[in-house]
Each structure stands twice: as structure tokens, then as C-alpha cells.
C-alpha positions as CSV (number, residue, x, y, z in Angstrom):
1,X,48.5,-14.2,39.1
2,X,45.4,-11.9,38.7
3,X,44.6,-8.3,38.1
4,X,42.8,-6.4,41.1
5,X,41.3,-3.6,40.7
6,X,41.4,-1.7,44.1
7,X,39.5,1.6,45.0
8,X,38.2,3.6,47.7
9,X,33.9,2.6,48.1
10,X,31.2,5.2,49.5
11,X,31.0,4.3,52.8
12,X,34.9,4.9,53.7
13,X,36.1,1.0,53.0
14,X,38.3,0.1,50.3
15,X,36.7,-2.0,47.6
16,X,38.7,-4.9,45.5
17,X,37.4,-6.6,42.5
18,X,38.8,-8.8,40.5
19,X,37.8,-8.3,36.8
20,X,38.9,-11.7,35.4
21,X,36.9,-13.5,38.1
22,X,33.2,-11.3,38.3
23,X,32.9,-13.2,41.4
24,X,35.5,-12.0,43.3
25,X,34.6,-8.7,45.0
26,X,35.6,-7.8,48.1
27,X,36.1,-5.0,51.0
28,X,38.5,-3.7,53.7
29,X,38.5,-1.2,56.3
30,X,42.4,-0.4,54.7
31,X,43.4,-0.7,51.7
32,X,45.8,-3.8,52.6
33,X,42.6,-5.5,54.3
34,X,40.9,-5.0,51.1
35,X,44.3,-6.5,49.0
36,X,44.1,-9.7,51.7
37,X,40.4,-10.0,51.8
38,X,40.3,-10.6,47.4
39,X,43.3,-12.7,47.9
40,X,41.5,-15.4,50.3
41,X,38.2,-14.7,47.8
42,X,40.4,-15.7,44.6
43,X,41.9,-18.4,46.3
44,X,38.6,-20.0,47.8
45,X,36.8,-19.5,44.4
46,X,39.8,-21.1,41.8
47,X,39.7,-23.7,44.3
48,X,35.9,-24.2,44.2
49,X,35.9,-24.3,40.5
50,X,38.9,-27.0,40.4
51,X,36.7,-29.1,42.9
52,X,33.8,-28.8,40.6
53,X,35.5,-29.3,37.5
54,X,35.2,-26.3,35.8
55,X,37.3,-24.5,33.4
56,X,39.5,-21.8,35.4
57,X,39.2,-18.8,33.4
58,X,42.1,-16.9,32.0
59,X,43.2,-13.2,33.0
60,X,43.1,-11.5,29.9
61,X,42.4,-8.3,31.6
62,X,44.3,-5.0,30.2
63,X,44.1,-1.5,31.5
64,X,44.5,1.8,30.3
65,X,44.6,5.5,31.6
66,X,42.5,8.2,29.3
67,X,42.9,11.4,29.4
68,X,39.1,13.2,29.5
């Protein structure tokens, strides 16, 4: 499992990122285009690191909500 940061971008697509993995930024027209497009991303770059044998990193990511 990995934390996803999903938002809406600038130019009217939905933008997912996933903070554990820098690589892994994605796009969707819809917000559940955006939620499958970083789900094939995450998949196809864990898997590229297992071929290459290189340490998978670990999602220590933790959110919080500020009040300003």
C-alpha cells in the first residue's frame, strides 16, 4: 500500500503524486483517471526497481491538517 496525494492541477486535470516514491506523478482528466493512472505508475516503477535490484523504499509518509 502507498499514500497518494491527489489534487485538482491548473489546467483542469487532476494531479496524483505519490510522496513515498518522487517518481510517481501522474494525471487524469477525472479524478478516478488520475487514482488509476498513479496506480499503473507505482506498479511499473516497484517493479522496475525489483528488476534492477534496488532497495524498494518504505512509505513512511504522514499527513496532517493545519489550521492557518
Amino acid at each position: 500500500m502507498r499514500q497518494v496525494i491527489i489534487y485538482p492541477g491548473e489546467n483542469g486535470y487532476w494531479v496524483a503524486q505519490c510522496p513515498s516514491l518522487p517518481p510517481c506523478i501522474s494525471q487524469g482528466k477525472t479524478r478516478e483517471e488520475a487514482i488509476a493512472n498513479i496506480q499503473e505508475a507505482i506498479e511499473l516503477y516497484l517493479e522496475i526497481l525489483t528488476e534492477e535490484g534496488r532497495t524498494i523504499p518504505e512509505d513512511k509518509v504522514e499527513t496532517i491538517l493545519l489550521t492557518v
